[in-house]
C-alpha atoms as one frame of an Amber mdcrd trajectory, in Angstrom:
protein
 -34.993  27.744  16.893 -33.890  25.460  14.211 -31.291  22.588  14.892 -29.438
  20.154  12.845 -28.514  16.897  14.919 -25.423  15.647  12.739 -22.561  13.155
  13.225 -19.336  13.763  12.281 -16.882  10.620  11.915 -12.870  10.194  10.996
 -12.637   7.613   8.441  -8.958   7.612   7.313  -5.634   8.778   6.882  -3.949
   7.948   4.068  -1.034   8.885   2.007  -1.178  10.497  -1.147   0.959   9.041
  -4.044   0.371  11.927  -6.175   3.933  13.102  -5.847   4.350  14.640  -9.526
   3.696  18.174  -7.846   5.918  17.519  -4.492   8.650  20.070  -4.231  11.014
  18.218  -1.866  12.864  14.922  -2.348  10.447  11.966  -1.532  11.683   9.842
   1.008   9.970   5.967   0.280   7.882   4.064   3.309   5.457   4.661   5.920
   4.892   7.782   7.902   3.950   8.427  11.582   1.601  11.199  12.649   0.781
  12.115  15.702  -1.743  15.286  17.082  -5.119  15.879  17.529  -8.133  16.154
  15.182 -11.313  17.161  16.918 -15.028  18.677  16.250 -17.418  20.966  18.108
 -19.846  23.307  17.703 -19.051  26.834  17.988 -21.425  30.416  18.890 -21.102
  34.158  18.513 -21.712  34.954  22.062 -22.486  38.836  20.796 -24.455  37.539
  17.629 -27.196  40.454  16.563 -24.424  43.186  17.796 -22.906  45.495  15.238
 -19.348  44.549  14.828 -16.522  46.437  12.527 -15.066  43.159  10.574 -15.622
  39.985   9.436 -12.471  39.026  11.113 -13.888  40.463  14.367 -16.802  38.150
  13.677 -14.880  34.801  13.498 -12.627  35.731  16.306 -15.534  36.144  18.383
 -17.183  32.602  18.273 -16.687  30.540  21.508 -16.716  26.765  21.859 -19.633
  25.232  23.115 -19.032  21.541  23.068 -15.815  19.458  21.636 -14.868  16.304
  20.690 -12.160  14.233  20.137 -11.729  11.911  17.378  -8.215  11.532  16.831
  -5.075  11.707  19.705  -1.986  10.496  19.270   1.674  12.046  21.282   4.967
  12.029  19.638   5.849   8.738  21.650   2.588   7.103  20.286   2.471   8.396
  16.544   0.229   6.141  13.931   2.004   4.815  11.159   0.356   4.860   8.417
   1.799   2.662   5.487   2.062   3.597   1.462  -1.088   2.080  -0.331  -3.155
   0.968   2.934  -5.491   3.784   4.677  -5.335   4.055   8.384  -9.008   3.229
   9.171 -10.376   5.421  12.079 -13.878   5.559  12.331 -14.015   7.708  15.369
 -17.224  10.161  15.091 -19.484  12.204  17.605 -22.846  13.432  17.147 -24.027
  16.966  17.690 -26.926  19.260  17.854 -26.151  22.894  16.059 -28.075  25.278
  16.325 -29.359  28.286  13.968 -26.602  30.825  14.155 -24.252  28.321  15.365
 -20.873  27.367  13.516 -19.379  23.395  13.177 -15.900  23.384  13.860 -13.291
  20.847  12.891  -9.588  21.219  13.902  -6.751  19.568  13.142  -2.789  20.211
  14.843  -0.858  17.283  12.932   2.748  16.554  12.854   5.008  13.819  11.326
   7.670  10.874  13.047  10.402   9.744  11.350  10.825   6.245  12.349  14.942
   7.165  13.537  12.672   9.021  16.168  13.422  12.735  15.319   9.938  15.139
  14.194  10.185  16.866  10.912   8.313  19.572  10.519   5.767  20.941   8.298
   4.978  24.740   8.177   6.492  27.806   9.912   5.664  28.481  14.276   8.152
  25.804  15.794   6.626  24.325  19.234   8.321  22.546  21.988   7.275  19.351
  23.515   9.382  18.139  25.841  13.203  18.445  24.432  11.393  17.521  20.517
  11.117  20.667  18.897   8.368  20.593  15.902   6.370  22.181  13.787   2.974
  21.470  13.503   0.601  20.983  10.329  -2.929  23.115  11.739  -6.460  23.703
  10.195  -9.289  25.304  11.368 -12.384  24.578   9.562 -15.553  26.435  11.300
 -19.080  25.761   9.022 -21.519  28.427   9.798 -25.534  26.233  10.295 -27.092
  27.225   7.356 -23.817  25.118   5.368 -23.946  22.218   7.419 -25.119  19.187
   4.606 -24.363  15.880   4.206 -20.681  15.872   2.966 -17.453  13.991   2.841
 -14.537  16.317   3.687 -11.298  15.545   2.424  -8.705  17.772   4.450  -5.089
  17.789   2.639  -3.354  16.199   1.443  -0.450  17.799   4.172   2.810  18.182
   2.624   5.407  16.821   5.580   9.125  17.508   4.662   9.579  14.226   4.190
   8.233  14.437   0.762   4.582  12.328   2.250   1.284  13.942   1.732  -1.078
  12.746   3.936  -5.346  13.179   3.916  -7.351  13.023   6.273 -11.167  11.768
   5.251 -14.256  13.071   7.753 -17.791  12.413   7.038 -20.385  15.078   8.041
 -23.951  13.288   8.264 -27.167  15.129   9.394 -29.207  12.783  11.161 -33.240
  12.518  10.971 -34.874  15.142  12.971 -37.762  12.811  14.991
């Protein structure tokens, strides 16, 4: 069976000045985000049966291993300032598998410094008495796409007028 050992790391967060296409009122300074951003590698634990859809496909696939590369809470959020990247260089290393899937997932949401959470798209959540809404991608590579790559995910539009990316590095390691 073929395999792909590969490490995936978070390098940054950063905010995007870009704000000539931002439809809401930019508000100036840093911005907190807190959430999770993690990796894994995925399976179709029915792969070789017939099924209807290719939505039925990807709603099949299971996690097989996950890791965390990013974790902040509300309480805890990372500010990230105008003009300097938040360095993260968090990364795990995984063996995929032909017929397997890379998964990278992100559930983001913004601070304001005054303390309250803006939100970002529609499907409020409750944490606590903060109510939210939270930024979420999931990004599932089938094997046979996995390459060396930088993936730039973003930039997320916050209300506050920010846009934030988030830069991952996919490497495949030397098979030995």
């Amino acid at each position: 069976m073929a395999l792909k050992q590969i490490v995936v790391a978070l390098r940054s967060m950063s905010i995007d000045n870009n704000i000539s296409s931002v439809p809401v009122p930019v508000v100036p300074g840093p911005v907190e985000v807190f959430g999770r951003i993690d990796v894994g590698r995925m399976a179709d634990p029915f792969r070789g049966e017939v099924s209807t859809t290719a939505e039925e496909d990807f709603f099949r696939l299971v996690t097989l291993a996950s890791f965390n590369l990013f974790d902040r809470s509300s309480a805890d959020a990372q500010r990230i300032d105008e003009e300097t990247a938040f360095t993260v260089e968090s990364r795990a290393e995984l063996d995929i598998f032909s017929g397997e899937f890379m998964q990278v997932s992100l559930h983001l949401a913004e601070r304001h410094a005054g303390g309250n959470v803006d939100d970002l798209l529609p499907g409020e959540q409750t944490s606590g008495e903060i109510a939210f809404k939270a930024f979420d991608v999931d990004l599932r590579t089938p094997f046979d796409q996995i390459s060396d790559d930088v993936l730039v995910l973003g930039p997320i539009l916050f209300l506050s007028g920010k846009r934030v990316k988030v830069k991952i590095s996919v490497t495949l390691a030397p098979l030995g």
